[in-house]
VEXGUVEX-505850 format. One record per residue: x, z, y of N, C-alpha, C in turn; residue in one letter. Coordinates in steps of 0.2 Angstrom, whole numbers, plus 2048, in hexadecimal, padded with zeros to 3 digits. Layout:
<sites>
> n.u,n.w,n.v,ca.u,ca.w,ca.v,c.u,c.w,c.v,r
> X,Z,Y,X,Z,Y,X,Z,Y,a .
...
</sites>
This chain:
<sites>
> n.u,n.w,n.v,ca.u,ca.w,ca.v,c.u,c.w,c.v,r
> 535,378,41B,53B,374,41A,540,375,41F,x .
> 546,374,41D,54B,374,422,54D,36C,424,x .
> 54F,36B,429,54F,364,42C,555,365,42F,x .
> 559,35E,42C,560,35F,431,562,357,433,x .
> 567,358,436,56A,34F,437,56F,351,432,x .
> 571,349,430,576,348,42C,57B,343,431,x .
> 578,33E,432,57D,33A,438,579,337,43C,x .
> 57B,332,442,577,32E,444,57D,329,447,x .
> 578,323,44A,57B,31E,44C,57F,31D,456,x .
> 583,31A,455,588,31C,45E,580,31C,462,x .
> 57D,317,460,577,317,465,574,31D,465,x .
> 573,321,460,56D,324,460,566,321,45F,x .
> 566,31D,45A,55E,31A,459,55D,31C,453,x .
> 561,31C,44F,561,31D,446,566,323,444,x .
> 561,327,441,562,330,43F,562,32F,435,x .
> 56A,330,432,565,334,42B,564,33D,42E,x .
> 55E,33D,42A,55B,343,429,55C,345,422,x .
> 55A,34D,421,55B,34F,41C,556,355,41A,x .
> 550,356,417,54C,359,417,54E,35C,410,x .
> 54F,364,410,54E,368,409,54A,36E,40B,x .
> 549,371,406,545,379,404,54A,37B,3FD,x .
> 547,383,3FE,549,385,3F7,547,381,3F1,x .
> 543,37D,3F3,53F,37E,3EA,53F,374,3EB,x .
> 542,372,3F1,542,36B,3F2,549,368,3F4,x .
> 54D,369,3EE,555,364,3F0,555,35F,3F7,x .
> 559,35F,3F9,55A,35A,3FE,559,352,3FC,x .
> 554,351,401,552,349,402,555,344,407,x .
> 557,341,408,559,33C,40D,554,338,411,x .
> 555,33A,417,550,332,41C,552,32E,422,x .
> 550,329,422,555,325,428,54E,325,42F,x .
> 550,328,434,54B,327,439,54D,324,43F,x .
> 549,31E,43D,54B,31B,444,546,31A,44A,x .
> 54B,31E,44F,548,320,456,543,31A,459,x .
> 545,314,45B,53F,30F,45E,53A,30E,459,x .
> 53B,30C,454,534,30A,44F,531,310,44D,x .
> 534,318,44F,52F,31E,44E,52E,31E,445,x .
> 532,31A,443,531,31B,43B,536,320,438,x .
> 533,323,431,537,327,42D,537,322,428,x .
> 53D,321,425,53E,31E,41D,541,321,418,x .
> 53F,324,412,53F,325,40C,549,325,409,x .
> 54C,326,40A,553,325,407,556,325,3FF,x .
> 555,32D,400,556,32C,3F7,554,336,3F7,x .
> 554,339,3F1,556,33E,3EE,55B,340,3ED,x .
> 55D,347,3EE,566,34B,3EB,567,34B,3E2,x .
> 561,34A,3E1,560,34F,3DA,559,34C,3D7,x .
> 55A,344,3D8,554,342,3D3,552,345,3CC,x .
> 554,347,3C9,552,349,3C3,54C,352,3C5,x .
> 54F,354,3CA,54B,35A,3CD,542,35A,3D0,x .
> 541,351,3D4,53F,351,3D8,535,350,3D3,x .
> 532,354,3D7,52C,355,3D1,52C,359,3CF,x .
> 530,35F,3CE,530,364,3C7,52C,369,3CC,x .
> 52B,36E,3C7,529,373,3C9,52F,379,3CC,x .
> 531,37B,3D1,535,37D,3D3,533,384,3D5,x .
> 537,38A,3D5,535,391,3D9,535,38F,3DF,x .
> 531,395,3E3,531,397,3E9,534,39C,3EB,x .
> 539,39B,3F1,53D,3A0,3F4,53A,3A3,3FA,x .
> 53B,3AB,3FC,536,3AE,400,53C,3B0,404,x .
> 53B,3B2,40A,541,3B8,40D,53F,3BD,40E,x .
> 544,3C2,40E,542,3C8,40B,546,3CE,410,x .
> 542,3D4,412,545,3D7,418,547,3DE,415,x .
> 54A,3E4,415,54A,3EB,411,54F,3EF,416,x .
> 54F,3F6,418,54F,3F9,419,557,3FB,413,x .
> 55A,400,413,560,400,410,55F,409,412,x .
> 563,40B,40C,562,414,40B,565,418,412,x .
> 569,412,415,56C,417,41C,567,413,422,x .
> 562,40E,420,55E,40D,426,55F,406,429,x .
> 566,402,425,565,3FD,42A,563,3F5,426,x .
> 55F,3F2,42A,55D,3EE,427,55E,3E7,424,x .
> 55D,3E7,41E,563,3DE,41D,55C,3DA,41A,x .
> 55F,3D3,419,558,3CE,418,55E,3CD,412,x .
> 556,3C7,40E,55A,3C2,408,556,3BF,407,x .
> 555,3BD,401,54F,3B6,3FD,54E,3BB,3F7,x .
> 548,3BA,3F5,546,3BB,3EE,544,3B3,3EB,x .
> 544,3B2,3E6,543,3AB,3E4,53E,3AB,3DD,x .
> 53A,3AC,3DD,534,3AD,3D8,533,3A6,3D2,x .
> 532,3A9,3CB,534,3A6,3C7,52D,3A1,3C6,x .
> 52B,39A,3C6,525,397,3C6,520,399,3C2,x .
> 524,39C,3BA,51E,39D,3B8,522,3A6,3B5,x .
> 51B,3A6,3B1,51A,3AD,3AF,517,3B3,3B0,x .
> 518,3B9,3B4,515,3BF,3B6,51B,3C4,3B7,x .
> 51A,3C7,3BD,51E,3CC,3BF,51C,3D3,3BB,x .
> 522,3D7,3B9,52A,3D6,3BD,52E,3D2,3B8,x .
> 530,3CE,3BA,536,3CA,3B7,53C,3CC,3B6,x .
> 540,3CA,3B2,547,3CA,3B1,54B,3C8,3B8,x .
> 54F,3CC,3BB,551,3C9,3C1,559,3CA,3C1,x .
> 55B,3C4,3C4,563,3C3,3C5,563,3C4,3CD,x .
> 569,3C7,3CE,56B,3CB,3D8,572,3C5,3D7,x .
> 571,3C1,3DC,576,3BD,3DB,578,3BC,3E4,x .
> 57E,3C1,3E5,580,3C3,3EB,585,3BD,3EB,x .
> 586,3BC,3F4,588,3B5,3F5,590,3B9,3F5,x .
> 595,3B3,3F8,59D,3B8,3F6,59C,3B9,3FF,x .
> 5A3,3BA,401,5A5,3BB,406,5AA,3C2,405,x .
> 5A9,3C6,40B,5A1,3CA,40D,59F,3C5,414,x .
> 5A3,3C1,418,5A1,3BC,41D,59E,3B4,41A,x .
> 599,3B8,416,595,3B1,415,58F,3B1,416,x .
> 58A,3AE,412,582,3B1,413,580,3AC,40E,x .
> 579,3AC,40C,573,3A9,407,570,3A8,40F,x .
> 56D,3A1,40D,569,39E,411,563,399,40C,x .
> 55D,39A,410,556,396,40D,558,390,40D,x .
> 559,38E,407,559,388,405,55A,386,3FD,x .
> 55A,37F,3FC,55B,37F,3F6,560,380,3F2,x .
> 563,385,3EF,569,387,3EA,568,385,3E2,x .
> 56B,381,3DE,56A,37F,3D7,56B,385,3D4,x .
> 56F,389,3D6,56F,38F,3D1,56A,394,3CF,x .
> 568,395,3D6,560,399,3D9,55C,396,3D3,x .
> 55A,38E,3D5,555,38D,3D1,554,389,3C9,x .
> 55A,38C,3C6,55E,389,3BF,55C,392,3BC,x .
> 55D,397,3C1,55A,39E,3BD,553,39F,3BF,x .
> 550,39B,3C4,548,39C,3C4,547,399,3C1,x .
> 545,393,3C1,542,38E,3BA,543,38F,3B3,x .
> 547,396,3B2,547,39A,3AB,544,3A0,3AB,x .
> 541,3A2,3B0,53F,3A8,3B1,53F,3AD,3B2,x .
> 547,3AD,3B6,549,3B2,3BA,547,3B2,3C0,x .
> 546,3B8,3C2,545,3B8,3CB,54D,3BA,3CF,x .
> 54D,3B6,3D4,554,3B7,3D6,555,3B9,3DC,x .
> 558,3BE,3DD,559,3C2,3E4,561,3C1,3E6,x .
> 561,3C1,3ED,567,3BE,3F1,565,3C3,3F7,x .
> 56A,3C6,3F8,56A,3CA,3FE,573,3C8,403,x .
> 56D,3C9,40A,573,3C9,40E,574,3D0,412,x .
> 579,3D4,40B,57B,3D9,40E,57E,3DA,415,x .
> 57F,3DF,416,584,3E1,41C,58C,3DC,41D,x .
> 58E,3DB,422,593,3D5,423,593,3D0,421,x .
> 58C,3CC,41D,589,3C7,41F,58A,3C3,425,x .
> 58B,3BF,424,58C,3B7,42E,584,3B7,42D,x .
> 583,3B6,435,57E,3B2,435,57A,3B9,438,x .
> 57A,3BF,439,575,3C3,43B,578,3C8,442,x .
> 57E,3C5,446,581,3C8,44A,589,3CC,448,x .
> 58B,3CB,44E,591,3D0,44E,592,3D5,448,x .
> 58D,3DD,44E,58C,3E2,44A,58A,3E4,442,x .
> 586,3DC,43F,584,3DD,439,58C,3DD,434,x .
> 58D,3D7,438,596,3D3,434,59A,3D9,432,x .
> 59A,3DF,438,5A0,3E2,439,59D,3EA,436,x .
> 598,3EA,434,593,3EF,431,598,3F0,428,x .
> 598,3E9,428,59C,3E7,421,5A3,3E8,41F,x .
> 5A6,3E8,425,5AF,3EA,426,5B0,3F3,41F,x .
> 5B2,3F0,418,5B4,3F8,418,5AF,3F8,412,x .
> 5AC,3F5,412,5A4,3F9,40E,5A6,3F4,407,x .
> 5A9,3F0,405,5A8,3EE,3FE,5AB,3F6,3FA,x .
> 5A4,3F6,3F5,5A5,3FA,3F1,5A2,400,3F3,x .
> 59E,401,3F8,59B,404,3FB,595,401,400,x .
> 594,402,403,58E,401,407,58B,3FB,407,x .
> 591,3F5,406,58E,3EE,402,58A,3EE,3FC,x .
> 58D,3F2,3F8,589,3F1,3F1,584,3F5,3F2,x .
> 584,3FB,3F5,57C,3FF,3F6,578,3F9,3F8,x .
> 57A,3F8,3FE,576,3F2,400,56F,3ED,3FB,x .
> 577,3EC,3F6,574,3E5,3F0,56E,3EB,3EC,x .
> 573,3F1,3E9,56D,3F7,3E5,566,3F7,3E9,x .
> 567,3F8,3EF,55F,3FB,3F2,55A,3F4,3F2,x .
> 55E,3ED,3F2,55A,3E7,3F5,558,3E7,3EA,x .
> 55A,3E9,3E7,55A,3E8,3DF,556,3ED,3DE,x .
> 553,3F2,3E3,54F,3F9,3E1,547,3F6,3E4,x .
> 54A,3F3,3EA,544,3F1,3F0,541,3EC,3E8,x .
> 545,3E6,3E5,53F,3E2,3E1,53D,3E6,3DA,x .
> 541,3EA,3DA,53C,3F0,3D3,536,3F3,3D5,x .
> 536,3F6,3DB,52E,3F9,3DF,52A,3F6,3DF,x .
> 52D,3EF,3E0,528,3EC,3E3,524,3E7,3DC,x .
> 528,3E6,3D7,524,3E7,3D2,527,3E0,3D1,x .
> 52C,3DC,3D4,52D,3D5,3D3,533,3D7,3CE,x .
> 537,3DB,3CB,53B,3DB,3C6,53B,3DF,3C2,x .
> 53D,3DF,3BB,53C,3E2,3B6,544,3E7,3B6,x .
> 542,3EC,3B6,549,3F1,3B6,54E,3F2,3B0,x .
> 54B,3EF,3AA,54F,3F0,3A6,550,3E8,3A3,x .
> 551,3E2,3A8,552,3DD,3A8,556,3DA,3AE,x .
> 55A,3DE,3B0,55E,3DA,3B6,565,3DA,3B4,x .
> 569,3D3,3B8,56E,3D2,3B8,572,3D1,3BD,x .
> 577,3D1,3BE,578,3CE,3C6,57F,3C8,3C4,x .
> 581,3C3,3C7,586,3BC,3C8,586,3BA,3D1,x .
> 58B,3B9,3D1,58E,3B7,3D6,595,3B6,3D7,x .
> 594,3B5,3DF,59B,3B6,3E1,59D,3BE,3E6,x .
</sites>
């Protein structure tokens, strides 16, 4: 799960917290530091909480000129692979996907797509030289990128080749 603060008190005794995962929307908790208690707050997305939700993996590949990008694959809860998979590249190119809970992500899993998000080249978040790898490359080296991270889940046997789509930004 990822844990974050949300706010807390001038004092410092009382923290909300914020606990999500992919496959778990964000929860709210109020912790207060002397009595070492955690209390309950609420749910983002009560109608969500309970379901059966996918699971998201992070995922590492290798690129046709050699250089290495990550991303999520997000597996559909039910069925059998290879699945119908949507490539749903984040916008930018100075942006990234990050593990956590996306409504989109999990609105085409829970139908039974498998969803792949790559953080190609000029991606934030993996370094300078990644960012600036990106400079020049739409239309080119980016989109190999997304192609070869869409080849990595055909091999592997997580996507059905004559069922992909791709949506984003």
């Amino acid at each position: 799960h990822n844990v974050s603060l949300l706010s807390k008190t001038a004092d410092n005794k009382k923290f909300v917290v914020v606990l999500s995962a992919p496959s778990n929307p964000p929860s709210f908790y109020l912790f207060d530091r002397d009595a070492g208690s955690l209390q309950f707050l609420m749910h983002s997305i009560p109608k969500v909480e309970g379901k059966s939700l996918a699971s998201t993996d992070g995922i590492s590949l290798k690129t046709r000129d050699g250089l290495t990008v990550h991303g999520y694959i997000t597996i559909p809860p039910m069925g059998e692979e290879p699945f119908p998979m949507v490539v749903m590249p984040h916008g930018g190119p100075h942006a990234r996907d990050f593990w956590r809970y996306d409504h989109y992500v999990q609105s085409l899993a829970t139908r039974g797509y498998a969803v792949l998000q790559v953080n190609f080249r000029g991606s934030t978040g993996y370094g300078d030289v990644f960012r600036e790898a990106g400079y020049g490359e739409w239309g080119r080296n980016i989109q190999h990128d997304i192609i070869d991270a869409t080849k990595w889940a055909i091999n592997d046997g997580i996507a059905d080749p004559d069922r992909i789509g791709i949506y984003g930004g």
